[in-house]
C-alpha positions in Angstrom: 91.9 110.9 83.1 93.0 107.5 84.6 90.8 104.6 86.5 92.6 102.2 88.2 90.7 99.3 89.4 92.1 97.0 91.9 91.9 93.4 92.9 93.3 89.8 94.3 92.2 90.9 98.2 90.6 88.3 100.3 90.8 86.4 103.8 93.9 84.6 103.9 95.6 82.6 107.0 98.9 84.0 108.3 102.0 82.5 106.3 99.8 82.9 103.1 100.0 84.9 100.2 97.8 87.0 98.0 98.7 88.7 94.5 96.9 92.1 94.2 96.3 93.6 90.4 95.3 97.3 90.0 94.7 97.6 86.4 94.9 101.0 84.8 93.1 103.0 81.9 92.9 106.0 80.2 95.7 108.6 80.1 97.7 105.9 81.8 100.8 106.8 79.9 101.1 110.2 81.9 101.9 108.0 85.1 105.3 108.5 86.3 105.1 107.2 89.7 102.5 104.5 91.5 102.0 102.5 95.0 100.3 100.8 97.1 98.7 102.4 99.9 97.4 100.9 103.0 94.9 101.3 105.9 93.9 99.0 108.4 91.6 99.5 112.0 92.5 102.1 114.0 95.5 103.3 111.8 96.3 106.0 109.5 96.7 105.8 105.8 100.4 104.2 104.9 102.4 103.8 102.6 103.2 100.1 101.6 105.6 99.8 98.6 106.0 102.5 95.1 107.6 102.1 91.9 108.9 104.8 89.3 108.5 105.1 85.3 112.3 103.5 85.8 110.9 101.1 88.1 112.8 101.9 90.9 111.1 100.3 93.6 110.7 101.4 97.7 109.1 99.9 100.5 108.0 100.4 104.2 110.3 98.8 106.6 106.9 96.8 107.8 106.8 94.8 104.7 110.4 95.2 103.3 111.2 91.4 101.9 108.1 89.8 101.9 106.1 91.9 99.8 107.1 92.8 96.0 105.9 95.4 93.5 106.2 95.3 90.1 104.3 96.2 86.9 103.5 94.9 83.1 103.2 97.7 81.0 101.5 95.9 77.9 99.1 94.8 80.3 98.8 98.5 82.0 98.9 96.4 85.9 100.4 97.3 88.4 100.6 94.0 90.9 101.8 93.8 95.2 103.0 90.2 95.6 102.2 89.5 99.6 104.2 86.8 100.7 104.1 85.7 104.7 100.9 87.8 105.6 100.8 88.4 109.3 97.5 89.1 111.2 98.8 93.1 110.8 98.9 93.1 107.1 94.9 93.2 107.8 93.8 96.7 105.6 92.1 98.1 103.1 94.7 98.1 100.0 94.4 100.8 97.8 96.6 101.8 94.2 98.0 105.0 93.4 99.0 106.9 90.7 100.4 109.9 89.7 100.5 112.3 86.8 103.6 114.1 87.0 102.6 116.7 84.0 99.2 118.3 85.3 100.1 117.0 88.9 97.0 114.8 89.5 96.6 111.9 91.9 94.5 109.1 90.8 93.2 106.2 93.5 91.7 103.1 92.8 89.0 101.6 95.1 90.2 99.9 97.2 90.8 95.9 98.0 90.4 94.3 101.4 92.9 92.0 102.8 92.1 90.0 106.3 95.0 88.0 107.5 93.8 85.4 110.5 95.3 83.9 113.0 
């Protein structure tokens, strides 16, 4: 069993940036793969940027250069630095993970992120 727990979201002008944490527990060592996931009004569910046990990285062409994952293991955290928020960034930010063994999907609950204008 793994809980992740996310945070870091809030309002933020466009040009800002926001550092999100998800923090993991449990049978976090099982993770071989986790993201961050995305949804904002009136859109479906997307994927934002994913990293590997080898911490090879990938990242939606929306968000490609300003945004950066990357995770401590000590500290079982997972982070999404968001650099040069635009108005569209605006969604509910979510971290994944995934147990490769017993092919299990874990989600956190969610943090919001409101870029203004």
């Amino acid at each position: 069993q793994v809980q992740l727990v996310e945070s870091g979201g809030g309002l933020v002008q466009a040009g800002g940036s926001l550092r999100l944490s998800c923090v993991g527990s449990g049978s976090i060592f099982r993770v071989n793969y986790m993201g961050w996931y995305r949804q904002g009004p009136g859109k479906a569910r997307e994927l934002v940027a994913t990293i590997t046990r080898g911490s090879a990285t990938n990242y939606a062409d929306s968000v490609k250069g300003r945004f950066t994952i990357s995770r401590d293991n000590a500290k079982n955290t997972l982070y999404l630095q968001m650099n040069s928020l635009k108005p569209e960034d605006t969604a509910l930010y979510s971290c994944y993970a995934r147990d490769g063994l017993i092919a299990r999907d874990y989600w956190g609950q969610g943090t919001q992120v409101t870029v203004s204008s």
